[in-house]
C-alpha positions in Angstrom: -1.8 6.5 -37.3 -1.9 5.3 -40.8 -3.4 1.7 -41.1 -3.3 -0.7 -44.0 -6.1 -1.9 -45.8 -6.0 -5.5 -44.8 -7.5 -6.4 -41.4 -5.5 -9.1 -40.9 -2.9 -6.9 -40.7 -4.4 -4.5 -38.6 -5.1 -7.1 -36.2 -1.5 -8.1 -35.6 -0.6 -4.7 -35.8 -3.2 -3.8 -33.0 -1.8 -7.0 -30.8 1.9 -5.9 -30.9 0.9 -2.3 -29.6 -1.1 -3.7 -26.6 1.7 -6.0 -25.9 4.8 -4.3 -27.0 3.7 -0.5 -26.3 3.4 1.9 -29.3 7.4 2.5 -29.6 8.5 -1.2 -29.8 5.8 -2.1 -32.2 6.5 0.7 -34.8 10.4 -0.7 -34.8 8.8 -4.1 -35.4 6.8 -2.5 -38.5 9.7 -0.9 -40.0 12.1 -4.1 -39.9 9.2 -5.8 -41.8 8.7 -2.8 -44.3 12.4 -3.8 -45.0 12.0 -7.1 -45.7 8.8 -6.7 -47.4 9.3 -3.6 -50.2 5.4 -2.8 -51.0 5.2 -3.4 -47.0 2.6 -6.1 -47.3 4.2 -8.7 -45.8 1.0 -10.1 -43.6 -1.0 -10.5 -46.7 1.7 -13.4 -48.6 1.5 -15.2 -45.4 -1.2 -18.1 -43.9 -3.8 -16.8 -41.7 -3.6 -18.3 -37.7 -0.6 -19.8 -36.2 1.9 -20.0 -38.7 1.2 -16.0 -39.0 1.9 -15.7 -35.2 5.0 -17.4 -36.0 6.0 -15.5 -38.7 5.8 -12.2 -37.2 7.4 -13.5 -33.8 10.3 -14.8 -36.1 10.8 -11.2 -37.6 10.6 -9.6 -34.2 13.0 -11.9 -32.6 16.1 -9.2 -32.9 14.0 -6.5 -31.8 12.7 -8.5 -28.9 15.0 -10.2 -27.7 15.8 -10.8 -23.8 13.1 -11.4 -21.0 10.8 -8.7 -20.0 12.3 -6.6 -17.4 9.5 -6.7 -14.1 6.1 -8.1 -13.5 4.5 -4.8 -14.4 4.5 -2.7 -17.4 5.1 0.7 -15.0 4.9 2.5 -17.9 2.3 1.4 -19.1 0.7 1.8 -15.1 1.9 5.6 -15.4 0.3 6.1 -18.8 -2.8 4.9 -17.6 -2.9 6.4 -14.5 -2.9 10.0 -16.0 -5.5 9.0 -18.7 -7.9 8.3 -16.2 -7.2 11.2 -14.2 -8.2 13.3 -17.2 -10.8 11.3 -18.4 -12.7 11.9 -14.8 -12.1 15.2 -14.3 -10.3 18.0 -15.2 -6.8 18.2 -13.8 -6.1 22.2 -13.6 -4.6 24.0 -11.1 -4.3 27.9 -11.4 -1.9 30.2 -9.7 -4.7 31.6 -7.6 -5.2 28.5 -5.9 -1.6 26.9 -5.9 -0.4 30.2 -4.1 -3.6 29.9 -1.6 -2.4 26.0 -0.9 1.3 26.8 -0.1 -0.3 29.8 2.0 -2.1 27.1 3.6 1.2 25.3 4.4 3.0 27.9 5.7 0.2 29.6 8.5 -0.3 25.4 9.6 3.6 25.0 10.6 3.2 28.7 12.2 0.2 27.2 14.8 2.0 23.7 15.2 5.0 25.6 16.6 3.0 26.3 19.9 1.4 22.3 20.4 4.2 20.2 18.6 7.8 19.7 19.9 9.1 17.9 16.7 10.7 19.8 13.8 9.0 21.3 10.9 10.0 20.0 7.7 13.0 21.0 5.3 11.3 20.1 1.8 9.7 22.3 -0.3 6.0 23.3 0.1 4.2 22.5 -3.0 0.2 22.5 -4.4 -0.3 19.8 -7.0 -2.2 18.5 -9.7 -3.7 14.5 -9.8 -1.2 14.2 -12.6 2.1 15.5 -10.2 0.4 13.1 -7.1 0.5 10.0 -9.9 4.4 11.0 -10.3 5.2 11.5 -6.5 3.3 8.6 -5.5 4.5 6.1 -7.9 8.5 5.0 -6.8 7.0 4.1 -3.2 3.8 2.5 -4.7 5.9 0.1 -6.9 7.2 -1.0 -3.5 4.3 -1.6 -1.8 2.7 -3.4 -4.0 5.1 -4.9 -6.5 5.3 -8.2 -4.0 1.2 -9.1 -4.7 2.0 -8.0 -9.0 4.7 -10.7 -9.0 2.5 -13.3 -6.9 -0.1 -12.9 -9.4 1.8 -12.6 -12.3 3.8 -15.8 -11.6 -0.1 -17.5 -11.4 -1.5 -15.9 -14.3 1.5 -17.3 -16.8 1.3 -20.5 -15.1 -2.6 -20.9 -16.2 -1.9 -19.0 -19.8 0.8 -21.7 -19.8 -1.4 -24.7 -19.6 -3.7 -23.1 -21.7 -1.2 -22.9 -24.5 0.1 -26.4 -24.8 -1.6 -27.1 -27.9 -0.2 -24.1 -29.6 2.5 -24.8 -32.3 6.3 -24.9 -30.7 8.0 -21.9 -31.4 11.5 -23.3 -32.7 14.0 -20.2 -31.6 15.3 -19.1 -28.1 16.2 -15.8 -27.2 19.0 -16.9 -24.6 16.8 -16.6 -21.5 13.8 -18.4 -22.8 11.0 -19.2 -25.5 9.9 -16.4 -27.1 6.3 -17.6 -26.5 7.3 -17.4 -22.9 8.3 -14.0 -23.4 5.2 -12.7 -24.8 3.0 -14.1 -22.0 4.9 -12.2 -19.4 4.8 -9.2 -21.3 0.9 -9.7 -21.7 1.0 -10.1 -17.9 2.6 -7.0 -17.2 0.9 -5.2 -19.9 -2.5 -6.8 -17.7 -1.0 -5.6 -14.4 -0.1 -2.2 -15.6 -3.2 -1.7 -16.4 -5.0 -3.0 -12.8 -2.1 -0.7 -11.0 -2.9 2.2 -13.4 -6.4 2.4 -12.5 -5.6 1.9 -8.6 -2.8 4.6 -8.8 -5.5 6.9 -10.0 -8.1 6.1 -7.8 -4.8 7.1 -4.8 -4.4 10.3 -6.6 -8.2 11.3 -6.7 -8.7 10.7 -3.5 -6.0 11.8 -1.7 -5.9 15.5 -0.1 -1.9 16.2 0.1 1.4 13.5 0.6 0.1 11.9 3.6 -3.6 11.7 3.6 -3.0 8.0 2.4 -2.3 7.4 6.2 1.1 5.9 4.7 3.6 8.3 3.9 3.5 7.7 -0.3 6.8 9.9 -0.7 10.2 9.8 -0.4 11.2 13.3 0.3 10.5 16.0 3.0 8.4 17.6 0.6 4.7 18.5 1.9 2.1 19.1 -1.0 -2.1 19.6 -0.5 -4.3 18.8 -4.0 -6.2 21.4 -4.2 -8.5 20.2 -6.9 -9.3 16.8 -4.6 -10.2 19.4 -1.2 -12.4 21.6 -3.2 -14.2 18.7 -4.4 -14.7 17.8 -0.9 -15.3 21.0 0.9 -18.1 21.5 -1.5 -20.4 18.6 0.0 -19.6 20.6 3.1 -21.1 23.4 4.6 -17.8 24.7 5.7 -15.9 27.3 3.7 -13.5 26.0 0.7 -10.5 27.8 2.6 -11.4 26.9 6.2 -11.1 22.9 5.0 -8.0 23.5 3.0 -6.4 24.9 6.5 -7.8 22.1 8.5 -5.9 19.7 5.7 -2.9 21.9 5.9 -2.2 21.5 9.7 -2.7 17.5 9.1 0.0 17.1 6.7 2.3 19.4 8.3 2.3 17.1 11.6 2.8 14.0 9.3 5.6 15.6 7.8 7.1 16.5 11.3 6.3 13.1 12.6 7.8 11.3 9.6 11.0 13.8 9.3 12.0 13.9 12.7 11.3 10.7 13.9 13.9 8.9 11.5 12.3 4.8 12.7 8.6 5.4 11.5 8.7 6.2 7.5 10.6 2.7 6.7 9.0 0.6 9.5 5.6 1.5 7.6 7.0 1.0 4.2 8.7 -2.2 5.1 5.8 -3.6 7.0 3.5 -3.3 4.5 5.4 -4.4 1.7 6.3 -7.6 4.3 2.4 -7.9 4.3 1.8 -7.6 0.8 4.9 -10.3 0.0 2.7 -13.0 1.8 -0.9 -11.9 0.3 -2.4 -15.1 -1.6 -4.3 -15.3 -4.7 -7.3 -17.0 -5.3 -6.5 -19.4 -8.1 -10.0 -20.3 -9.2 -10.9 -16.9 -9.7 -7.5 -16.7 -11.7 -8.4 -18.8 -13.9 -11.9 -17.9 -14.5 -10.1 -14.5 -15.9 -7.8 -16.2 -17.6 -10.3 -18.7 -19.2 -12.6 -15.3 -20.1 -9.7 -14.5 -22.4 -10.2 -15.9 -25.8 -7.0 -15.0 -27.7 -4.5 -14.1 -25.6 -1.6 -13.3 -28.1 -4.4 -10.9 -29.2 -5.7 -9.3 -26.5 -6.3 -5.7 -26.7 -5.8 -2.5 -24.3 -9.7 -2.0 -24.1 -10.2 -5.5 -23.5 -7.1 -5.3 -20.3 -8.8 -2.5 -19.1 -12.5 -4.5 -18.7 -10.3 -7.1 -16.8 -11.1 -7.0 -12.9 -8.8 -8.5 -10.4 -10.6 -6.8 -7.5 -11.4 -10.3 -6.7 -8.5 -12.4 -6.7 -6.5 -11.8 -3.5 -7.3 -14.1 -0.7 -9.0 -11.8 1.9 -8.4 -14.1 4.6 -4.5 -13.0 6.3 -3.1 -16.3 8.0 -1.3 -16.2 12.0 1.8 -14.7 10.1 -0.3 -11.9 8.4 -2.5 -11.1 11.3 0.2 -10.5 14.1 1.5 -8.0 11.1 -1.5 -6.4 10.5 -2.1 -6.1 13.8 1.1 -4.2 14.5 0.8 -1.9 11.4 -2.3 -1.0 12.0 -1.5 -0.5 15.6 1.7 1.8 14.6 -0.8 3.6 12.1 -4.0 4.4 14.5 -0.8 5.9 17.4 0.3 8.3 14.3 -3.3 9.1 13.6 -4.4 9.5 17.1 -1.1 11.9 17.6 -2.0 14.0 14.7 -5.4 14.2 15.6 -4.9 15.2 19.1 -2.0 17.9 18.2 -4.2 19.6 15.5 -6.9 19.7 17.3 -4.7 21.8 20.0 -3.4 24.4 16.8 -6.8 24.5 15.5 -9.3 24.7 18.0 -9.3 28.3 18.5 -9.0 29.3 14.9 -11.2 27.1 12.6 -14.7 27.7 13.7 -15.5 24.0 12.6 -13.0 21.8 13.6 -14.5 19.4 15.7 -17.2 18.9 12.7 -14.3 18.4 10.2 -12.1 16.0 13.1 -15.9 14.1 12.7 -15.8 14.4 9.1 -12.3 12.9 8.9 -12.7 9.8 10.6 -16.1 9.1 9.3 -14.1 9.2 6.0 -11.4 7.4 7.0 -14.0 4.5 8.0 -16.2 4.4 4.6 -13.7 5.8 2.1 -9.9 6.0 3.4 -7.1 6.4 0.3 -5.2 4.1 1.9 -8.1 1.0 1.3 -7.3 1.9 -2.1 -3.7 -0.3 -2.0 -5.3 -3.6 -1.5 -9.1 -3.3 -1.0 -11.3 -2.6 2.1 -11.5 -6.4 2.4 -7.7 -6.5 3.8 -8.7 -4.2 6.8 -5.5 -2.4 5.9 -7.2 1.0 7.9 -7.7 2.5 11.4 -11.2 1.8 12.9 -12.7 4.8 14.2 -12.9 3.0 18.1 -9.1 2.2 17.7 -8.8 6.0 16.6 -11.1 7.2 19.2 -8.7 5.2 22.1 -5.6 6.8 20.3 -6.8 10.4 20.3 -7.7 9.5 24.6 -4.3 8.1 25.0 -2.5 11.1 23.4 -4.7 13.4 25.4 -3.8 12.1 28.6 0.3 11.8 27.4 -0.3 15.6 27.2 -2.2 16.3 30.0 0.4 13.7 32.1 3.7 14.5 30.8 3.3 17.8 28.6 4.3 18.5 25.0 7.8 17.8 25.4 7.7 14.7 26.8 4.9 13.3 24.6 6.9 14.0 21.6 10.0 12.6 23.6 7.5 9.0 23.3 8.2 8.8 19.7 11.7 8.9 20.2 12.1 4.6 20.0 9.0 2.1 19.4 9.8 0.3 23.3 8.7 3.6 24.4 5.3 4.1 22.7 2.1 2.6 24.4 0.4 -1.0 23.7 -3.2 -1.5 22.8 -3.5 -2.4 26.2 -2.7 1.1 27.6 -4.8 2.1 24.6 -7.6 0.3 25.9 -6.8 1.9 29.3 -4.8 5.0 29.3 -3.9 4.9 32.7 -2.3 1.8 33.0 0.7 3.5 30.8 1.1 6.8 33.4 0.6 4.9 36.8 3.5 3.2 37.4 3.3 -0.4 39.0 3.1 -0.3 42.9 7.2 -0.8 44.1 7.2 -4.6 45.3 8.1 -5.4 49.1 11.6 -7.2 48.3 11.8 -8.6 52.3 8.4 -10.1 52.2 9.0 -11.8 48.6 11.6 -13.5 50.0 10.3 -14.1 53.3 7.3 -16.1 51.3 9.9 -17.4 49.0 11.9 -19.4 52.0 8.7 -20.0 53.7 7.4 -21.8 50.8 11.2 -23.9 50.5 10.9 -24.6 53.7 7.3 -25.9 53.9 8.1 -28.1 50.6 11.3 -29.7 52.7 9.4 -30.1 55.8 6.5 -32.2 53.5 9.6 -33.9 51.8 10.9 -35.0 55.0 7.6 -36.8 56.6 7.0 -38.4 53.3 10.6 -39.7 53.9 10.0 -41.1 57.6 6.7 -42.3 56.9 8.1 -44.8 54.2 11.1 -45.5 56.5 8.6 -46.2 59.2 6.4 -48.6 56.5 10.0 -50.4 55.7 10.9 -51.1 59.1 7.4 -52.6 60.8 7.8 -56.4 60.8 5.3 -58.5 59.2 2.4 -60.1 60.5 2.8 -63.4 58.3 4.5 -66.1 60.2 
């Protein structure tokens, strides 16, 4: 893109694109072309503030109105795929998109046999990083747009008090200064960036639409990436095709668990958005951040990009948080533990290496699971591999105890499904509680009445007895 040859210019130029976006900041170029014939117009005015202002002034028709959101998801997306390419390359030939959907389809044929739930109605599908990004990204706004407007709502309060000795901007745009405008644009433009990067990192490491361990999709659809398994598999010494089957037969029992069982894809959703809503933020660190930035107004996509707000969420959950966390997490180790247990029954006699790769999947659940990527490994937001160990023994024995039908039948309403007590002890949830002996509960019951009258009544006499002995005083 042309540039002039004034860096003042360029500079102002170079702020409205990081805050505005590449679009908006062109039409704000061209209005001033108009006013301006030789399109100079930075050049007749004063350096500093009153140049802020004067641009700002220019711009008000074409910015006009508060920012819509408390992140630039544009922005997010755009990022998102940049660093996807920038990584690695992001191909995907017909060779090994038809291998993937292969894949799919032979993984619902062996569930059939282990797996009384429905196989999906979607579509089966092999993508690229760049299709996850699109997928993932309308139920990754709503897990984690809660914490972007908590943070955003801090970050404009500190660039607030850090801009009270800036000149007063005299126009309003009919909901608010612009001034105030263009520091929650800069905030979302910041956040886009943070959930850019994050969205990436989702889509890099995740093997297919559930791998996340929290279902990032909206439709029945089930996809594998085929460019993230054969990145794997080849730290393995297990065949490229074996580990893509092994993957296969895992997302096709999410999808079956999440599509017939109508209760768990919003309860997860909701609960972790719930958890998210009440995630705090470290103001200190905040500020720090915000105190790094030296020009604000100014500030720069490479310089958004260096920003790092890894560290600002309280990592701490309060009573309220924990009892949640405690419960999702529960929820999620029972859906891990039942996909474990039923693949391992469709796979067992045909993979040559699944137990290594069931070994391989929770080690990598411990030390690298997608779904730390929402909010950090510091919120715990993950299954450990003793609650997934207790999970796997507990679906086991539902097998063993009650058969396929009747497992699956358990999923049916959350009453029904076991506590981490029975996870902690199987049996407790198959033995039933001995039948209690109604006649001697109530024989016990009117014994202890009667022994509590019987006390009541020679506490009575003795004090009528105490009353009634005449005194020894003359």
């Amino acid at each position: 893109m042309e540039e002039s040859e004034n860096p003042r210019e360029d500079k102002w130029k170079e702020m409205l694109r990081a805050i505005m976006g590449e679009e908006e900041a062109e039409k704000i170029f061209s209005s001033m072309k108009d006013i301006s014939n030789d399109g100079t117009i930075f050049m007749s005015q004063p350096a500093g503030a009153d140049v802020a202002h004067f641009i700002m002034a220019q711009a008000q028709n074409l910015f006009s109105g508060s920012p819509q959101g408390h992140v630039n998801w544009e922005s997010a997306e755009k990022v998102a795929h940049a660093s996807v390419n920038e990584k690695s390359s992001d191909l995907l030939n017909h060779k090994d998109a038809s291998q993937a959907t292969s894949a799919l389809q032979t993984a619902n044929l062996w569930l059939d046999g282990v797996c009384n739930l429905d196989p999906s109605n979607g579509s089966y599908e092999a993508w690229k990083r760049a299709d996850a990004i699109s997928h993932f990204l309308p139920v990754f706004k709503k897990i984690t747009e809660p914490v972007a407007a908590n943070v955003a709502e801090r970050f404009i309060e500190i660039m607030r008090e850090g801009m009270e000795d800036m000149p007063a901007l005299p126009f309003d745009t009919g909901e608010g200064n612009m001034l105030e405008n263009i520091m929650k644009t800069s905030s979302a433009a910041l956040m886009g960036m943070q959930y850019g990067m994050m969205l990436a990192s989702i889509a890099q490491a995740s093997f297919g639409t559930s791998d996340t361990g929290i279902p990032l999709i909206e439709t029945q659809t089930v996809a594998l990436i085929p460019g993230n398994i054969k990145e794997y598999s080849s730290t393995l010494d297990i065949p490229t095709p074996e580990v893509e089957l092994f993957v296969a037969t895992r997302e096709q029992a999410c999808a079956r668990l999440y599509n017939s069982i109508s209760w768990i894809r919003p309860q997860i959703i909701d609960a972790v958005a719930a958890y998210a809503n009440r995630i705090r933020i470290n103001k200190d660190e905040l500020y720090d951040i915000a105190n790094s930035i030296e020009d604000p107004l100014s500030i720069n996509a490479d310089e958004l990009q260096t920003i790092d707000l890894s560290n600002i969420l309280i990592t701490e959950p309060d009573d309220i948080q924990r009892a949640m966390l405690d419960k999702l997490v529960h929820l999620l180790s029972l859906i891990e533990g039942w996909v474990t247990t039923v693949c391992s029954q469709a796979l067992m006699s045909k993979l040559p290496h699944t137990l290594a790769l069931e070994e391989m999947f929770v080690r990598r659940n411990a030390e690298n699971s997608p779904i730390s990527l929402l909010f950090g490994n510091s919120i715990g937001l993950s299954v450990t591999p003793r609650q997934m160990r207790e999970a796997v023994q507990f679906w086991k024995h539902a097998t063993e105890k009650l058969g396929i039908e009747e497992r699956d039948r358990l999923w049916n309403h959350p009453d029904l499904l076991p506590s981490p007590e029975h996870l902690s002890n199987p049996e407790t949830f198959f033995t039933p509680a001995e039948p209690a002996d109604i006649d001697k509960e109530i024989d016990a019951l009117l014994a202890d009445i009667l022994s509590q009258t019987h006390d009541s009544q020679e506490d009575s006499d003795n004090e009528s007895q105490n009353t009634s002995k005449p005194s020894d005083e003359n």
